[in-house]
N, C-alpha and C positions, 0 to 999 in steps of 0.2 A: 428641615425640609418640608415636614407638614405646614408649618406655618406660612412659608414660604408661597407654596401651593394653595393654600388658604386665600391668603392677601390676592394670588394670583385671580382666582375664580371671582372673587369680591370686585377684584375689578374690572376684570371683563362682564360682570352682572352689569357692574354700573352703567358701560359704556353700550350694553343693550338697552337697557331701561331708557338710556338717555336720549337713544334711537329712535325708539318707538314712540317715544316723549315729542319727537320731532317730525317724525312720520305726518302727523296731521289726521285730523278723520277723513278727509278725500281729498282730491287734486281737482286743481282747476284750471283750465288755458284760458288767458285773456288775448284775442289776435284782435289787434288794431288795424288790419291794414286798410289802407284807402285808395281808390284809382279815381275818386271826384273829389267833391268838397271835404275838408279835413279839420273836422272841428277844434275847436281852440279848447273845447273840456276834455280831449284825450288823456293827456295829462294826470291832471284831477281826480278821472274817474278809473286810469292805473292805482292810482298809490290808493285812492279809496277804496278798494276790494282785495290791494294787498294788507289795508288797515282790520279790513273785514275777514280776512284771513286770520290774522296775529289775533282776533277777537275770538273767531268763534273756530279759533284751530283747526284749518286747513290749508291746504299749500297751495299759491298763485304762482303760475310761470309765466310773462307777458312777452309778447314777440309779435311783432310784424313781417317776418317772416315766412312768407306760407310753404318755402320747399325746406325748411328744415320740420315743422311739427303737420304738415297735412299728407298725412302717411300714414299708412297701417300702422308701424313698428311704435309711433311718438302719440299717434291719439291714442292706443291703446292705455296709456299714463294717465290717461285721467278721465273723471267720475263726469266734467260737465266742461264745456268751451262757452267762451263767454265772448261772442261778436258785438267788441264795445265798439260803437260811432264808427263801423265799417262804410262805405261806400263804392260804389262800381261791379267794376269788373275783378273780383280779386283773385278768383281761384282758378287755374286748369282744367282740363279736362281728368284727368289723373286725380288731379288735389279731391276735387267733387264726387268721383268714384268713392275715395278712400274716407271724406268726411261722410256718405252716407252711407256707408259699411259701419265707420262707429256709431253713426245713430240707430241702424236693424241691430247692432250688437249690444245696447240697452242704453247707448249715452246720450247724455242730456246738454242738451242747446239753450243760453240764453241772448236773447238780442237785445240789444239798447238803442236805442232812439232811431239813429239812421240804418241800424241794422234792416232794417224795409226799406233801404233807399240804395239796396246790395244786390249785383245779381239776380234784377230782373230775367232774364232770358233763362234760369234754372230754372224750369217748372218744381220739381222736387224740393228744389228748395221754398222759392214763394210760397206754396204750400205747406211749409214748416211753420215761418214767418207765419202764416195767416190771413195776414191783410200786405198789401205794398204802400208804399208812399204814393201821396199825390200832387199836391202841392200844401204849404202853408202862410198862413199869416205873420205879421212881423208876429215879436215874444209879446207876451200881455199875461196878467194876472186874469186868472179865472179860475170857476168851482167847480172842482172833482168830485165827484158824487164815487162811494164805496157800493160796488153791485153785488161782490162776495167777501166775506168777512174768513170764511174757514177755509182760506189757503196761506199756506206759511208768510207771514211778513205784511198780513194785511190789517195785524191786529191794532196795532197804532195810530191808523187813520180815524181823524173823525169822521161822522156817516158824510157829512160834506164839509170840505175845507177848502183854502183859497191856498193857489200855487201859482207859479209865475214858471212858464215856459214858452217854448216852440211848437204852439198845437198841429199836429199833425193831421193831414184828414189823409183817408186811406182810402185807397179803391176797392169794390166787392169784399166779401170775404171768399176765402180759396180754400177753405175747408169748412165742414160742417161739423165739425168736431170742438171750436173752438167754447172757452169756457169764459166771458168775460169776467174782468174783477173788477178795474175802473172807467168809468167814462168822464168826459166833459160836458159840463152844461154850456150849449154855443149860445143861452141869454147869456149869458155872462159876459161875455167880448164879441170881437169882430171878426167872427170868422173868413170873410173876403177875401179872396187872397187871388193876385193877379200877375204869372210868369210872361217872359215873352213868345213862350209858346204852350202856354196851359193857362187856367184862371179856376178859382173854384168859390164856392157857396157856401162850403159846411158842410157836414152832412145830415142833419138835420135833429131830431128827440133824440136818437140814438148815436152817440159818436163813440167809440170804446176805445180805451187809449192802452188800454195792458188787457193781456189772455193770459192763457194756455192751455197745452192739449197734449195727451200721448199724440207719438207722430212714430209710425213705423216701426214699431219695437223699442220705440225711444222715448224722448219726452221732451217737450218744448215750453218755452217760458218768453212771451215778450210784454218791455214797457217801452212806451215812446218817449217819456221822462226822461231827461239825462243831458238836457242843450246848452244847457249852463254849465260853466266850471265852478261857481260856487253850490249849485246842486247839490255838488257833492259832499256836501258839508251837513245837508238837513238830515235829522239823524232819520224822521221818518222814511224818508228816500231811499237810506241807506239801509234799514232794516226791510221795506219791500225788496230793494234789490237783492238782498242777503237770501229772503224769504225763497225767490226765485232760484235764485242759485243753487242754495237747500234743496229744495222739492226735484230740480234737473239733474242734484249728483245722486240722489239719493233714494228719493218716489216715494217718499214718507209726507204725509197730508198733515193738516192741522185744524184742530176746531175751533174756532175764539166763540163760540155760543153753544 
């Protein structure tokens, strides 16, 4: 009988351990949805942060479904939301309530690329964002200049290196709070860029293409990076994006000097 009892506990140890083995150090929502343009690296940049998951052990739930997880009861589940290549109109009037109840309640926001091109008319939000979209130029190679090196995920970049994207230019900044890390140098390329109901310049010495900022009892993280689906493949890309993730589920800084 003791033995028996023995074996028992042994395995029920196991099947905790194995638990908590799996548990992850924090959760993360990836909501894709889109009510405009619907980028072709959606895709891509799922299974990419669920590879970055499986690397640096934590749990990815991805869904475009905003009335099953934008609720008190489902965002309370996790440490950061991660607004990949969102666009429009996506949330309710309820859903917006409830996603800025988890950001006062300490959670952590990351946007990706057209995440600024989401939910203009939310003031609350834009202000998370930081900057909104304005218009861009076609993709072109150009140099990223590094303006902070001691935040998680920046440690990998050279002081200036060449990247090939969708430069975005953004309107104002909408908060004073925001913390650059990279910009674009517009010598570099052709910043011009002409819609049929908008046209732009560039913005000029100063274009910033990734921040962050506490926002509200919470924490915010954005890069405009991410237009490509092979993007998501460059390991530096992927370890800023990580870096961002990190510091939004978490609030832990990093020094690389």
């Amino acid at each position: 009988m003791m033995t028996f009892l023995r074996a028992l506990v042994l395995v029920v140890s196991g099947l905790l351990c194995m638990g908590g083995a799996q548990a992850g150090q924090f959760n993360v929502l990836v909501f894709s949805k889109t009510a405009g343009w619907h980028h072709d690296a959606i895709n891509a940049g799922v299974t990419a942060i669920e590879d970055l998951g499986k690397l640096h052990d934590f749990t990815v739930f991805w869904t475009e479904d905003a009335n099953r997880v934008m609720n008190d009861k489902e965002l309370a589940k996790y440490q950061a939301v991660v607004f990949l290549l969102t666009t429009g109109d996506i949330l309710d009037d309820a859903q917006q309530a409830a996603f800025e109840r988890y950001i006062r309640a300490g959670g952590g926001f990351v946007g990706v690329h057209s995440a600024s091109d989401t939910e203009y008319g939310w003031l609350w939000y834009t202000k998370m964002v930081g900057r909104m979209f304005h218009i861009h130029p076609p993709v072109q190679t150009a140099v990223l200049q590094v303006e902070d090196r001691n935040f998680p995920g920046m440690d990998r970049f050279a002081k200036r290196f060449l990247f090939t994207d969708e430069w975005y230019e953004f309107g104002p900044a909408l908060s004073d709070n925001l913390h650059t890390l990279l910009t674009v140098d517009e010598t570099t390329y052709r910043p011009e860029a002409k819609f049929p109901d908008k046209q732009g310049k560039g913005m000029g010495a100063f274009h910033p293409v990734s921040w962050y900022q506490p926002y509200d009892h919470g924490r915010a993280f954005y890069t405009a990076l991410g237009h490509l689906p092979a993007t998501y493949r460059d390991q530096a890309f992927l370890h800023h994006l990580y870096g961002g993730i990190y510091w939004a589920a978490t609030g832990r800084g990093f020094r690389a000097d």
